[in-house]
Structure formats: C-alpha cells, structure tokens
N, C-alpha and C positions, 0 to 999 in steps of 0.2 A: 331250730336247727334241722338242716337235712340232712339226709342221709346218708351223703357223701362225707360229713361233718362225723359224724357218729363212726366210720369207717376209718376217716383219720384219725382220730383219739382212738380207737380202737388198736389202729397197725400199732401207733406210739407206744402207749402201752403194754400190747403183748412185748412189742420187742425190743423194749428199754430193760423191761423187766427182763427178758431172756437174756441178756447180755451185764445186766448188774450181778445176776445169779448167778450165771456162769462165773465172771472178774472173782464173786465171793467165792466159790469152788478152787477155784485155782490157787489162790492165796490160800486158802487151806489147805489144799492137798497137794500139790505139787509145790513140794520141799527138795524133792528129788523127779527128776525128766522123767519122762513115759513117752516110750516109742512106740506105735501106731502104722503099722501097714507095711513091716520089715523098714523100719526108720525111715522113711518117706517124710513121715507128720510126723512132728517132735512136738509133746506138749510140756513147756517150761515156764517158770513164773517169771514175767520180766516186769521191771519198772520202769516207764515208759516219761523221760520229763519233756519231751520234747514233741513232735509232731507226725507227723509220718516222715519214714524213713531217720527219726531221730533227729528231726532240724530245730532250729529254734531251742533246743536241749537248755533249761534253768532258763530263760524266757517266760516264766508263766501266765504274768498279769499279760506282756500282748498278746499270747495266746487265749486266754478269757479274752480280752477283748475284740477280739478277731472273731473268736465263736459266738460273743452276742452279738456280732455285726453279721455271722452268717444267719444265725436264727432269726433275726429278724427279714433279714432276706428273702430267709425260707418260708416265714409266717406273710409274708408281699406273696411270694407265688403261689403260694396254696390257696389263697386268697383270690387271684389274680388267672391261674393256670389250674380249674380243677381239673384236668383233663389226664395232670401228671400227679394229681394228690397220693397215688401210693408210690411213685419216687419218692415226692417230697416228705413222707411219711417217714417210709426208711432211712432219708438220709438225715431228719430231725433226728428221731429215734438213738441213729447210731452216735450220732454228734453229742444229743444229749448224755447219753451215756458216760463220755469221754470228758464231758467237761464235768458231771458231777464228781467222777475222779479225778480230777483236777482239783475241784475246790473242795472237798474231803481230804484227799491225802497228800495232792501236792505234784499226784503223778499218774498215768492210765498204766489198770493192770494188762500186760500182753502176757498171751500163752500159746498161740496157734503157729506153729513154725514149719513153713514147710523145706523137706531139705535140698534147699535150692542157693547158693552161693550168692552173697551179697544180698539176699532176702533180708527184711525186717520179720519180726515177728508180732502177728495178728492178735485182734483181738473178735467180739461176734458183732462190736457196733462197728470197726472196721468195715466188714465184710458187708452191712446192713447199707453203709455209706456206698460200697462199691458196689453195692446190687442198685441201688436208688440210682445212684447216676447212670449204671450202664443203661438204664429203663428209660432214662433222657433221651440218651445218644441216641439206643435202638427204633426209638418215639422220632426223633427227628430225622434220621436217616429212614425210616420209611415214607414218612410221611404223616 
C-alpha cells in the first residue's frame, strides 16, 4: 500500500468519525435550538428520511441502494483517478456517514441550519460531500 492509500483511509476516517460524533452530540444536546452568530446559524436536531433537500423522504431501501451504487463508484475513482483521492475521500467519508444513519436508525441526523429561507438543514458529512465535489469542479475547471 502506498502512500496515497494510507492518506485515503486516513481523510475517511478522521472524518467519518468527526461527523458520527458530532450527529451523537446533537441528539443529545439539542433538545432545544441554539442560535449562533445573532441567529444566522441555527443549531437543531432534525430527522432527516429523505435525501438532500428532503427528496425521496420514506424511500430508504432505494436510498441504500443508490449509496452502495455511489460507493462503489467512488471506490472505481480512487482507484482509477488518484489525482482527486482527497475529493473522493471527503465525499466517501461524508456519504459514509449518512448512510450508517440510515441503517441504524432509519434516518440522518441534521443539525446545521443556516437562516436562509427555503434552506435544508445540514449535517458535517453534508458539508464533507460538498467540499469533495467542489474540489472536482475547481480540479476540472483549472485544469
């Protein structure tokens, strides 16, 4: 295994783990909201069954299915494109995350709301997914 190898297991980890810990946090502590930065960020516990922006909501099993048709996807390009392995790192990572709450409880825990009308509210595998891909785009659009 090289070292590029060790670096992906590496992102995965740190920040599966950051993102399982946090979901555990919030479900404990926020029972009641927390406003953050003159209400700007709102942090609340949601239960999330559905997908981004709440689609596919009671859908579960296509929703597993769909996320081990991306992981494997994702385990082709890391394979295939190391060039983007800490994209594809992040966006495993945060995928993972979402689908272990999935098959634990049924549902992804969301807590990060910013107060912006018509927003969903976030989670930090979320956020790990939309840094991964932005790293694509910004990767292909330079060059």
């Amino acid at each position: 295994m090289n070292r590029e190898w060790f670096f992906v297991l590496g992102v995965i980890i740190i920040f599966l783990t950051l993102d399982l810990r946090t979901k555990e946090w919030a479900e404990k502590n926020l029972n009641i909201s927390k406003h953050l930065f003159r209400g700007k960020i709102q942090l609340i516990y949601v239960r999330n069954y559905g997908i981004a922006f709440n689609r596919l909501s009671g859908k579960k099993n296509l929703i597993l299915i769909i996320n081990l048709f991306l992981f494997t996807y994702l385990g082709y390009l890391l394979y295939t494109d190391i060039n983007n392995y800490l994209a594809y790192s992040l966006i495993l990572a945060g995928g993972l995350g979402n689908f272990i709450g999935r098959i634990q409880k049924g549902y992804v825990i969301d807590f990060i709301y910013f107060n912006i009308q018509g927003w969903p509210v976030f989670n930090i595998a979320d956020f790990e997914v939309l840094l991964g891909i932005s790293i694509v785009m910004v990767r292909e659009i330079i060059g």
